[in-house]
Structures are given as C-alpha cells and as structure tokens.
C-alpha positions in Angstrom: 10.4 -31.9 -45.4 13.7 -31.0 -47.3 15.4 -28.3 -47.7 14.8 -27.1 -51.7 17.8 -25.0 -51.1 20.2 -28.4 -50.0 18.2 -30.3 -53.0 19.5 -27.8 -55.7 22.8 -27.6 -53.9 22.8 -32.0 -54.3 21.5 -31.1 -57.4 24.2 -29.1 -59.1 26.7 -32.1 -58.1 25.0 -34.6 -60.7 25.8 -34.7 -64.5 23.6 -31.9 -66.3 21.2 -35.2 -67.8 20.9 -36.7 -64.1 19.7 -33.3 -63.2 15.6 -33.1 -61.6 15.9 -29.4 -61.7 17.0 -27.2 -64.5 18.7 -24.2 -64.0 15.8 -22.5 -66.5 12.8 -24.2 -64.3 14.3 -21.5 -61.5 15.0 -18.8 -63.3 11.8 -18.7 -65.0 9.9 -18.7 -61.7 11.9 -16.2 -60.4 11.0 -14.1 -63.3 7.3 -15.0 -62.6 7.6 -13.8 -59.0 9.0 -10.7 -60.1 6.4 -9.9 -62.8 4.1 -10.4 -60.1 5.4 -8.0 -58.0 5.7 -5.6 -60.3 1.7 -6.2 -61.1 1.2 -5.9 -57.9 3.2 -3.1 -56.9 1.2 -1.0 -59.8 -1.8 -1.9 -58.7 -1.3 -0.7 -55.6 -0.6 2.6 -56.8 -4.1 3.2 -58.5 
C-alpha cells in the first residue's frame, strides 16, 4: 500500500488539471476530523 503522504507529495508536482487530489478535498476533511473532535470532546464532558 502507498504512502498517501508520498502520493500528495507526487501529486503537488503535476499541473493543477492533472491533479487526483485537490488541495480543498484535504482540507475539508481535515475540517471534518476536527468537528468531530470537537463533538466528541463535548460529549464527553456531559
């Protein structure tokens, strides 16, 4: 199995319409994780 580390890395060398992952495709999932924790960290509280 790949790295999906070294496949962003490769990634970031291609032209922005050769590209498989979009820079917002991460950044919106990191978002998602966060939101996440943050519903989970609350939850935790009660």
């Amino acid at each position: 199995m790949a790295n999906p580390e070294n496949l962003r890395k490769q990634d970031q060398k291609l032209p922005k319409s050769r590209r498989k992952y979009p820079q917002s495709r991460v950044t919106q999932s990191l978002w998602i994780l966060l939101a996440l924790l943050v519903i989970a960290a609350l939850v935790g509280m009660f």
